[in-house]
N, C-alpha and C positions, 0 to 999 in steps of 0.2 A: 504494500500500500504506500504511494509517494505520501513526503513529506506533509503537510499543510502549510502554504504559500503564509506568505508573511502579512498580507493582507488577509490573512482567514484568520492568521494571529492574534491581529488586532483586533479581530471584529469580535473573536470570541474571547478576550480580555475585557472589552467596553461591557460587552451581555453577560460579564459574571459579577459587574459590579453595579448591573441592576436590582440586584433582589437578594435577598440570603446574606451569607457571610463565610467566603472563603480562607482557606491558609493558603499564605504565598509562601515559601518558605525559600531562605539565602543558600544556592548552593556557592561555592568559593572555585571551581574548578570544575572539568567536566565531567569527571567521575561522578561528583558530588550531585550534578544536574543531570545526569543520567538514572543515579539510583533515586532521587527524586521524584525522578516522572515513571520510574517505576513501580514506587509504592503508589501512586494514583494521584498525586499532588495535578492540581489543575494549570495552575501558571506558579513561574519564579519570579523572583527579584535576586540581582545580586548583591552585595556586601561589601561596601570602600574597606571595612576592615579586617574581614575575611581575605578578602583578595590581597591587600597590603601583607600581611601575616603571610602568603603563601610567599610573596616576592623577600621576605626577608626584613619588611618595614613596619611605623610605625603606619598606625591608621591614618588617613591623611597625607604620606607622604607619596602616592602614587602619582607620577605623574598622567597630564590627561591621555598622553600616546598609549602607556601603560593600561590605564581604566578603558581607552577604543580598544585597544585588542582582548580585554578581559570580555567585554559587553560583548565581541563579535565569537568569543569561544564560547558565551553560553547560549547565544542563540544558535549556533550551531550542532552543539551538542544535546539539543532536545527538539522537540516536539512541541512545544511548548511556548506561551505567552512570554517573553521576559519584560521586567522592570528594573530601570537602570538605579541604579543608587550614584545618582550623579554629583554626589556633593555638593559645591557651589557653583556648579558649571563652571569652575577651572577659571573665570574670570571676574572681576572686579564691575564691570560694566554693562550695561544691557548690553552692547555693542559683541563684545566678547562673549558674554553668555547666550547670546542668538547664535553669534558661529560655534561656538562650543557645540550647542543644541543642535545643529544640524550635521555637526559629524556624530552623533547619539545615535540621530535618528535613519541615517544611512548605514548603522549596522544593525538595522532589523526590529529593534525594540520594539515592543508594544505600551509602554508606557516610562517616563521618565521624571525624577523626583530631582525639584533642587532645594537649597537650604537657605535659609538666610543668616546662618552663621559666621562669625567674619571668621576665627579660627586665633583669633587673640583675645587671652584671658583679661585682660586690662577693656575690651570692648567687643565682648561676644559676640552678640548680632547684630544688624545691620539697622536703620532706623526705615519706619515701615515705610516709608514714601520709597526709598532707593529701594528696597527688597519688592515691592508693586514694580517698580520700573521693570526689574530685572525677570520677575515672570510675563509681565506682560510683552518682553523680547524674546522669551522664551515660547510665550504664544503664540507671536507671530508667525514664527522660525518653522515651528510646529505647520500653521497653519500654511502656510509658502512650501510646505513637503507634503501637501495633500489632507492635512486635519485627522491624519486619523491614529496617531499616537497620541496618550493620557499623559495630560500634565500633573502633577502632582507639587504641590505647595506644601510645606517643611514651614512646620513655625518651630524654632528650636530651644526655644525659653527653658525648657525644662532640663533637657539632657547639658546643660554649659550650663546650669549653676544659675539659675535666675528663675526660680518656679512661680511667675507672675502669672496664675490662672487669665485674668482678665486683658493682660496685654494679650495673651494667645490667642485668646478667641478674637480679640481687635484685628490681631495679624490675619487668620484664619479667613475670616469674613472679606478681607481686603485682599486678599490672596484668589478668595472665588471670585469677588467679582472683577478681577484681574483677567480669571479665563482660566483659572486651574479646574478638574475633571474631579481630584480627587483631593481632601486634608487629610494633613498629616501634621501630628504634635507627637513628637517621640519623649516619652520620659513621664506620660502620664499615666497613673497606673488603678488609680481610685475609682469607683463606680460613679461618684460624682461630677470628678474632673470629665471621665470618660462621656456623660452624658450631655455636659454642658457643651463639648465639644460639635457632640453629634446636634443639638439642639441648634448652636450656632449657625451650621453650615447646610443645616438642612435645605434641598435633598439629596445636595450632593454627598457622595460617599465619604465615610470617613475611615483611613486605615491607623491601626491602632500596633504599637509596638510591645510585644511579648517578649523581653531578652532576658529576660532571669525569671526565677523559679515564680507563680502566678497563684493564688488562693481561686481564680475565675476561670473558668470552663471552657470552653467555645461555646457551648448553646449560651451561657449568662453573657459573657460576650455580642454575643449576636442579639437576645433580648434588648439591650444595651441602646442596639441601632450601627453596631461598628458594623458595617460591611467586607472587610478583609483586615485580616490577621497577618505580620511581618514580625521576622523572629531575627533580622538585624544578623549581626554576628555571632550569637548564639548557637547553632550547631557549627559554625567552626572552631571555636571556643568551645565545643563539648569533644569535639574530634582531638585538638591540641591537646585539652586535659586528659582523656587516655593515652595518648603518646608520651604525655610528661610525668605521667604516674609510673608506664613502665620505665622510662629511660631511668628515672631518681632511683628508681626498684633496685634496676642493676648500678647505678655508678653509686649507688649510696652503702648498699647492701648485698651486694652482687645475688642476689634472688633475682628470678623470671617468674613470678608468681602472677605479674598480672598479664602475663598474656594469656592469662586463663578467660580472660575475656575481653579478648580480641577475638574480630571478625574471623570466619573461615573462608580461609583463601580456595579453597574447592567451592564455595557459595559465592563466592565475588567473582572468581572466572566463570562460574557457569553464567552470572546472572548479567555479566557486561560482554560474553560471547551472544548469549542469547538480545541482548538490547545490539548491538552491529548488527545481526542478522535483521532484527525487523527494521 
């Protein structure tokens, strides 16, 4: 059975963020986005930190040539919707962040997130008029490559140290009627914040960040009003933490006791011979 064309991608990215409430979940590589779409996973997103992590880096320090060939291996290596975790679009300016956007979106994406984080702890995010400017270049860009990749707006208050509920939802608000598809406020994690969010922005979708251990469910989630679920760098950061529990195992204590639970490599070749074939 061929692929599905990149345009069937996106169409079926836009129609799952009609109704319900999916997992998108970060794979970091194409292993990881293979066994993904294996377990039944509907669409991905990738991970600036995951992927940094593979390269040897801090999160953050990838550059944007780096993140175009990340984004072009994982829409390769699926079947599947992808969502770029495009940081700040790599640039300062609408100007920059429009062409940034448009090299995103000529390697296939189906949907693409930016931030308004500046990435300095002395002045974390951006002031919401310049962060408006900078999606609404990002809009444009989108919509000048045919409108059919989802913009997603990033209000980042929470995760940099500034948990201003009421600036986010200002950013949020001003973000949609910018022209973004989907919100996103990473770092909130309370049934209150989460609803206020969804209240804000309604009817557009709201995606909701899952990266540490969660007291709420997917269905309370989804009650909630969150339409799609992102887990960030979270299973790459579950994958490192077994490879660093055995590595300490042996260089601490020369024990191999935890590759008692490690994957079996007879189940990983069979199940990435079998994902080539189809």
């Amino acid at each position: 059975m061929p692929a599905p064309s990149i345009q069937a991608r996106r169409e079926r990215f836009r129609a799952l963020h009609a109704q319900g409430c999916f997992v998108i979940p970060n794979p970091w590589d194409a292993g990881s986005a293979r066994m993904l779409q294996g377990l039944g996973f509907q669409a991905l997103a990738t991970t600036s930190s995951g992927h940094a992590w593979s390269l040897g880096l801090a999160d953050g320090d990838a550059s944007r040539a780096q993140v175009l060939d990340y984004l072009r291996t994982i829409v390769e290596a699926s079947d599947l919707p992808v969502n770029a975790d495009f940081e700040d679009g790599f640039a300062d300016d609408p100007e920059g962040v429009a062409e940034s956007v448009r090299m995103a979106v000529a390697t296939g994406i189906a949907g693409v997130s930016i931030e308004d984080s500046t990435g300095r702890a002395d002045d974390p995010v951006r002031p919401i008029d310049v962060s408006v400017a900078r999606l609404r270049a990002a809009r444009a860009a989108i919509d000048e490559a045919g409108g059919d990749v989802m913009l997603v707006g990033r209000a980042e208050n929470f995760i940099v140290g500034r948990p201003d509920l009421e600036d986010t939802l200002a950013r949020l608000a001003a973000y949609s009627e910018a022209g973004a598809d989907c919100l996103y406020a990473p770092g909130i994690h309370t049934r209150e914040q989460i609803s206020a969010v969804v209240a804000a922005v309604a009817p557009k979708p709201v995606n909701l960040l899952i990266g540490s251990a969660s007291q709420l469910t997917l269905e309370e989630v989804k009650a909630l009003g969150v339409r799609r679920v992102s887990v960030g760098g979270a299973m790459a950061r579950a994958a490192w933490g077994g490879f660093m529990r055995a590595a300490k195992s042996i260089a601490e204590t020369g024990r191999f006791d935890e590759f008692a639970h490690a994957a079996s490599g007879k189940e990983l070749n069979e199940f990435f011979r079998k994902a080539r074939a189809d």
